[in-house]
N, C-alpha and C positions, 0 to 999 in steps of 0.2 A: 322333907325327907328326914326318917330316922337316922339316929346315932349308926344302929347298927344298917342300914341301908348305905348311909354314906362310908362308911369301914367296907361293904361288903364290892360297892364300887371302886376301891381302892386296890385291894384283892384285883376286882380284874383289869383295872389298869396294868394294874404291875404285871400281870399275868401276858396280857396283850402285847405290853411294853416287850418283854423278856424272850416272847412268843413261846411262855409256858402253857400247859393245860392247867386249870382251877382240877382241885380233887374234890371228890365230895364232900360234902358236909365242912368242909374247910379244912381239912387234914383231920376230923374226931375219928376216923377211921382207925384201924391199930394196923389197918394191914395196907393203906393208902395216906399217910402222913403227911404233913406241908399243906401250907395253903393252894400251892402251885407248883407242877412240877414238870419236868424234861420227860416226855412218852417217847422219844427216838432211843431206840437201842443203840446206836451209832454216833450218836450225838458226841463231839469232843469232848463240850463245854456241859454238863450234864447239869442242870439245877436241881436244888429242892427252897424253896421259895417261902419266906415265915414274911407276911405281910402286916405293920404295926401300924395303927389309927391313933392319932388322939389330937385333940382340940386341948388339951394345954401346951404350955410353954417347952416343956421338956418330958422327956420319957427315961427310963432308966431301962438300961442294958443289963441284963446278969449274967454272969462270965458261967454261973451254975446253968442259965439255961441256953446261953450261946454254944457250950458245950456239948450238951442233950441234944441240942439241934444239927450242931453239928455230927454229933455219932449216932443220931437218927438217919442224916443225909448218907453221909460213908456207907450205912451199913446197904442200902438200896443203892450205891455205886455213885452219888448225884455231891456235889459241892454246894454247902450251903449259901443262901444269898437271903438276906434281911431288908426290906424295905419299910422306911420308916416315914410315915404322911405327916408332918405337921400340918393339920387344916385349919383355917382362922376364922377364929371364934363368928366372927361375922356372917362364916360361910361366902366367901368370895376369896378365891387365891389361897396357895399352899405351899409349902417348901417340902420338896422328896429326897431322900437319901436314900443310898444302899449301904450297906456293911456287911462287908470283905472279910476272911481270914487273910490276911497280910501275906501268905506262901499262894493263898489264889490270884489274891491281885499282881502277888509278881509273875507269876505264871500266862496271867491274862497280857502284861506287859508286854512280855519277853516274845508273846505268840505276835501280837499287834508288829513288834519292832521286826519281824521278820519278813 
């Protein structure tokens, strides 16, 4: 499996996981953005979904394009959500994260505690 085969698996994990819809082309659209995103108009919890691949050690975060991302999400109504694959070089076994703006995660808290 390629690089970008195994990334594009990843995508729809997250997407599955999230119970997002995959947009086309992977968000390259201008007018369908995100990897994955919330199609319920009703939806509480609205995603817009940037899904991150790599087989090294670490990845870098840019606050320049956590930003973008995030006022790309707003502007479509949807709260951004980042998923991040650490996959092993080996190809067996992975570690997944998401990354939160810190007012959603409390938000998501505060809905859970009730």
């Amino acid at each position: 499996m390629t690089l970008r085969e195994r990334w594009r698996r990843w995508e729809e994990e997250l997407a599955e996981a999230l119970c997002l819809d995959l947009t086309p082309g992977s968000g390259n659209k201008w007018h369908d953005p995100g990897d994955a995103v919330t199609r319920e108009h009703d939806s509480i919890w609205p995603w817009y979904a940037e899904a991150k691949y790599t087989e090294a050690r670490s990845y870098t975060l840019k606050a320049w394009e956590l930003h973008a991302w995030t006022t790309k999400a707003a502007e479509v109504g949807k709260r951004l959500i980042v998923g991040v694959r650490f996959a092993h070089r080996n190809g067996v076994g992975s570690e997944d994260y998401v990354v939160l703006r810190k007012h959603d995660f409390e938000e998501l808290l505060d809905a859970h505690r009730l």
